[in-house]
N, C-alpha and C positions, 0 to 999 in steps of 0.2 A: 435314927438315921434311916433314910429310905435307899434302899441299893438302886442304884441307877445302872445304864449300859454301861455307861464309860467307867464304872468302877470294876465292871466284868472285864471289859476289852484291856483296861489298863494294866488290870491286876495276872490278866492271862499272860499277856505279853508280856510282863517286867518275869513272873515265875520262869515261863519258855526261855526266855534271854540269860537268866542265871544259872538254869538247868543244861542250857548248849552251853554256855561258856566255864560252867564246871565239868562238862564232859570233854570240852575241845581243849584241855589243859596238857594234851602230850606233843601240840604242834610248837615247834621253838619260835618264842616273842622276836627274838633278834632286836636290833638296837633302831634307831631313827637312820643311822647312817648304813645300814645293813641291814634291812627289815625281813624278818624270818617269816615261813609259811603261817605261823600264826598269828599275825599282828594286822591284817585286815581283815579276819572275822571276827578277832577279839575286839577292832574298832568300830566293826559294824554292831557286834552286838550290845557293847556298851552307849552306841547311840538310839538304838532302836528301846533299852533300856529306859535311857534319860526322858525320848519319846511316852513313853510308857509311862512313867512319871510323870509328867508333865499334864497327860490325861487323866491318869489318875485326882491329880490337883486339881483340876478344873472339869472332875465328874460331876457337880453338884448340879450342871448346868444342862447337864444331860436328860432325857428322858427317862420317865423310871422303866425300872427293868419288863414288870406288869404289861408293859403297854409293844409290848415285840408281835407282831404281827407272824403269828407262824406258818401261815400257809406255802411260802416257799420250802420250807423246811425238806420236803420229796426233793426238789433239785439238787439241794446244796447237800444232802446227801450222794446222791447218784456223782456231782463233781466230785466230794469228796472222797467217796467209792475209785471210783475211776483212777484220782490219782492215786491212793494208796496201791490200788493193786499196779501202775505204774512204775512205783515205786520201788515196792517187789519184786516186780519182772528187770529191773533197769539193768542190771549186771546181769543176770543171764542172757538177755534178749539182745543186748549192748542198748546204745543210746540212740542211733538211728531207727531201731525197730519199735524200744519200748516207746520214745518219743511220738513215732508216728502213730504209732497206734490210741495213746494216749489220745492225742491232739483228734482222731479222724471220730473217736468214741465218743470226745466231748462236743465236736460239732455236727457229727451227725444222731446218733444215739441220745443226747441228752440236749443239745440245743435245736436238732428234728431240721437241719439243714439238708439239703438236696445230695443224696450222696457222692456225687460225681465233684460238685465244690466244694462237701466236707473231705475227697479223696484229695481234690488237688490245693486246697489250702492247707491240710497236714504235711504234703511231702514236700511244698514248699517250701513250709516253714521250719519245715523238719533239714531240711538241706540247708537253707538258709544259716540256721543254729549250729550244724555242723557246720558249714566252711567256716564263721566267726570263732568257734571254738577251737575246733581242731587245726586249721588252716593260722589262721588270722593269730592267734593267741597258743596254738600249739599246748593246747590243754590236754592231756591225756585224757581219754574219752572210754569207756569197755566196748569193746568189740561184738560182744556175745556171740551169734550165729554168723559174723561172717569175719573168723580169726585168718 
């Protein structure tokens, strides 16, 4: 059998999808009529699953693995970088700072945009995501730097 993408993509995603949803085992399911904080990530990740499966069955069809084109490989690193340390900083920095920053890193620093519309399309979107979040849906968000 020859490994294809989609046996990679597939078989990543169904592992990840069993790995969160064996770790997110302490949020209560709650019932249909009651539904507990756990029972729409545990819905999402059993679709993103079945997803995954799905690809999986139908990897044959894919390109083989061989033939992956590496030269973006520098960017998708630097995004990846970028968001991890993102990620890191999100609770201490809270969600508006690490957000913004995030977002100003990856459009000016890694996609080499005009720094003045990589400043004002972060805090846009950076505001924009808080008002929906915090505002609109009253999502508890970390504060970090400005408690």
């Amino acid at each position: 059998m020859q490994l294809r993408r989609d046996h990679i993509a597939g078989g990543a995603m169904l592992v990840a999808g069993a790995l969160v949803l064996a770790a997110s085992t302490d949020l209560p399911f709650g019932t249909l009529a009651s539904p507990g904080a756990g029972m729409m990530p545990t819905v999402v990740l059993v679709v993103l699953m079945g997803f995954a499966a799905i690809l999986l069955l139908g990897a044959g069809a894919s390109p083989p693995l061989r033939t992956i084109d590496w030269s973006d490989a520098a960017h998708a690193a630097r995004v990846m970088g970028a968001t991890a340390t993102a990620v890191a900083l999100y609770v201490p920095l809270g969600f508006i700072a690490s957000i913004m920053l995030l977002l100003f890193v990856l459009t000016f620093l890694v996609e080499r945009k005009p720094w003045l519309r990589a400043l004002a399309f972060s805090s846009g979107a950076t505001l924009l995501a808080y008002l929906v979040f915090a505002s609109a849906l009253n999502a508890p968000l970390p504060r970090g730097l400005w408690h």
